[in-house]
C-alpha positions in Angstrom: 17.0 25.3 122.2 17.8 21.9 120.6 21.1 19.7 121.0 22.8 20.7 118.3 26.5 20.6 120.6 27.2 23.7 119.9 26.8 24.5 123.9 29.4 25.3 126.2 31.9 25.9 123.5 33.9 29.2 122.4 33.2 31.5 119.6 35.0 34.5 118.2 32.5 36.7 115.9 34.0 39.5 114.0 31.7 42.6 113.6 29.3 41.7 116.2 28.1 45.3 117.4 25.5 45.7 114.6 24.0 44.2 111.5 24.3 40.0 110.2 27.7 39.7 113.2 25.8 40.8 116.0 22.6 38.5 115.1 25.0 35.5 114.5 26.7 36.1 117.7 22.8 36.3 119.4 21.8 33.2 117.8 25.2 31.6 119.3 24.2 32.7 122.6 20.6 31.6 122.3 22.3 28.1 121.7 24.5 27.9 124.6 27.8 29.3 123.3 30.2 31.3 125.0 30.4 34.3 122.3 33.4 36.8 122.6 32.2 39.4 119.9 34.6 41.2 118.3 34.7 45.2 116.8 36.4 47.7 115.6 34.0 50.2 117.6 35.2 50.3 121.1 33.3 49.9 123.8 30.4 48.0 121.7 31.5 44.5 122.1 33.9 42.1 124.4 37.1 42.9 122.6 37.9 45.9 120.4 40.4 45.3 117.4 40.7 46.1 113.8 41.2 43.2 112.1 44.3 44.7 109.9 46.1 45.0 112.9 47.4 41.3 113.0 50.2 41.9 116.1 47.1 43.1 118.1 44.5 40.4 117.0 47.2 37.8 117.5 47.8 39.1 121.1 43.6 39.2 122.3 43.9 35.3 120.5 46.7 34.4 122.7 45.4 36.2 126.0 41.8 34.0 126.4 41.6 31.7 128.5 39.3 29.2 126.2 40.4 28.2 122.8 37.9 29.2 120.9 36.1 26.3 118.1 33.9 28.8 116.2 35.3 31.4 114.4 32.9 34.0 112.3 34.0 36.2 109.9 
């Protein structure tokens, strides 16, 4: 793992239970970040939402307890 800062900080990945969203937020873990994947499949990743419902993705944003700095989309 090189110094690249990226450790310790907070991401939000969007689609990460499968395919090119879960390998990004793999790598980001690899590299010290502290990944909160995001799905519309439930049970798959740390929070469940569909991305169309913005009342409900603005609530999980406002209810962490880290700001996040990487957002993946």
């Amino acid at each position: 793992m090189a110094d690249n800062g990226l450790a310790g900080k907070t991401a939000i990945v969007t689609g990460a239970a499968q395919g090119i969203g879960k390998a990004i937020a793999d790598a980001l873990r690899v590299e010290g970040v502290n990944v909160l994947g995001l799905d519309r499949q439930p049970g798959v990743c740390e929070l469940t939402a569909d991305l169309s419902d913005l009342p409900n993705v603005k609530g999980i944003i406002e209810g962490l307890s880290d700001t996040p700095t990487i957002l993946v989309n």
